[in-house]
C-alpha positions as CSV (number, residue, x, y, z in Angstrom):
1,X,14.6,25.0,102.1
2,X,14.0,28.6,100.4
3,X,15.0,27.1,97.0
4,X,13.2,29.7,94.7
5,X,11.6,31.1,97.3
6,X,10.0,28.2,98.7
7,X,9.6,27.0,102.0
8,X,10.4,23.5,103.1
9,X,13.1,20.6,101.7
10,X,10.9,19.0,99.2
11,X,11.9,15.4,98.5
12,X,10.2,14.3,95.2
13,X,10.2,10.4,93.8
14,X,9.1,9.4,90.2
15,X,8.4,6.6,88.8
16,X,8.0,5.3,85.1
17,X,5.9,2.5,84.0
18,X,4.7,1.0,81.2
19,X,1.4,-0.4,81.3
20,X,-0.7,-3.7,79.7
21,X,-2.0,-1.1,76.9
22,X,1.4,0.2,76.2
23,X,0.9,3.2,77.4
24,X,3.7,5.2,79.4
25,X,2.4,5.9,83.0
26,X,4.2,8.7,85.7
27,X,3.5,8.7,89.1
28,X,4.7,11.6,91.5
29,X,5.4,11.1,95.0
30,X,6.7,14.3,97.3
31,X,7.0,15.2,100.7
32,X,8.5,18.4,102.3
33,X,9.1,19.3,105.8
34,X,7.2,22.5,105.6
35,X,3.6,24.1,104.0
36,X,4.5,24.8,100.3
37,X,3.3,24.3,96.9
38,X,4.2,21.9,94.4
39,X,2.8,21.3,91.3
40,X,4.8,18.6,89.3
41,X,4.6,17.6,85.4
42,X,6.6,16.5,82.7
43,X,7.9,17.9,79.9
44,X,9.6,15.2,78.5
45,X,10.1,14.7,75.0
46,X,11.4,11.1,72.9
47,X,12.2,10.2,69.7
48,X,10.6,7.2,68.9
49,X,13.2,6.5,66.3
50,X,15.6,6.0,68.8
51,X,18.5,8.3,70.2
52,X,20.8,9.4,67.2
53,X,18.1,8.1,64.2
54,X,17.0,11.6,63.0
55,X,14.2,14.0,64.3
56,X,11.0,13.9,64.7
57,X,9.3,16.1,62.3
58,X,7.5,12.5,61.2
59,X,6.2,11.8,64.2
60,X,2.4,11.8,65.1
61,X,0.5,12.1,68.2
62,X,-2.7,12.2,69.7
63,X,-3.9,13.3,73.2
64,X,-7.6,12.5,74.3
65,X,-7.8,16.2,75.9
66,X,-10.8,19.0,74.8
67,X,-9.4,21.6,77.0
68,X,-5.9,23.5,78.5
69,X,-5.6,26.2,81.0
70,X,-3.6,28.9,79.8
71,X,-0.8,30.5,81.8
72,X,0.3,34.7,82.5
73,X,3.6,36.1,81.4
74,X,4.9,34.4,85.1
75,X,4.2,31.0,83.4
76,X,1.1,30.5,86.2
77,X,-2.1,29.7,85.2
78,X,-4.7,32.0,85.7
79,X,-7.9,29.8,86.4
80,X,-9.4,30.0,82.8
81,X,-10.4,26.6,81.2
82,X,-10.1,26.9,77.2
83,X,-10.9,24.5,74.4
84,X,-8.3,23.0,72.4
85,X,-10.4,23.3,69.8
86,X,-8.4,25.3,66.5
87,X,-5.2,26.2,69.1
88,X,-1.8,24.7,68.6
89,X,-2.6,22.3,71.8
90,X,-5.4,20.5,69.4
91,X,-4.1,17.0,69.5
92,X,-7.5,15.4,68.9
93,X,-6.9,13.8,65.7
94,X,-3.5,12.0,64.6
């Protein structure tokens, strides 16, 4: 409780599956004993090479996304919607 400025003992559960496409999926589950905000992500990163093999320079990905909402200097975002299109979080192709 008051962690950051936050109200409430937040308990937070995540799980990690892999589903029958092969495709890694992330469930959150939390629960607090007071009103507060949570917004949960991930910002996990892997080397598909495996732990020790090298970087990941050779790596490609692709991310069926057309849009990202950009955040302020606070790291909150600010309600605007904006394309992906021709921005460092275009992911569209491989």
């Amino acid at each position: 409780d008051g962690d950051e400025g936050f109200p409430g003992r937040l308990e937070v559960f995540v799980t990690y599956s892999i589903n029958d496409k092969n495709g890694l999926e992330i469930h959150y589950e939390a629960t607090s004993d007071k009103d507060t905000v949570v917004n949960l992500t991930n910002h996990c990163y892997f080397n598909l090479n495996g732990a020790g093999n090298g970087d990941i320079l050779n790596h490609t990905m692709q991310m069926n996304c057309n849009f990202f909402t950009p955040n302020s200097e606070e790291c909150l975002p600010y309600g605007e919607i904006c394309s992906v299109k021709n921005t460092p979080f275009d992911f569209s192709k491989w």
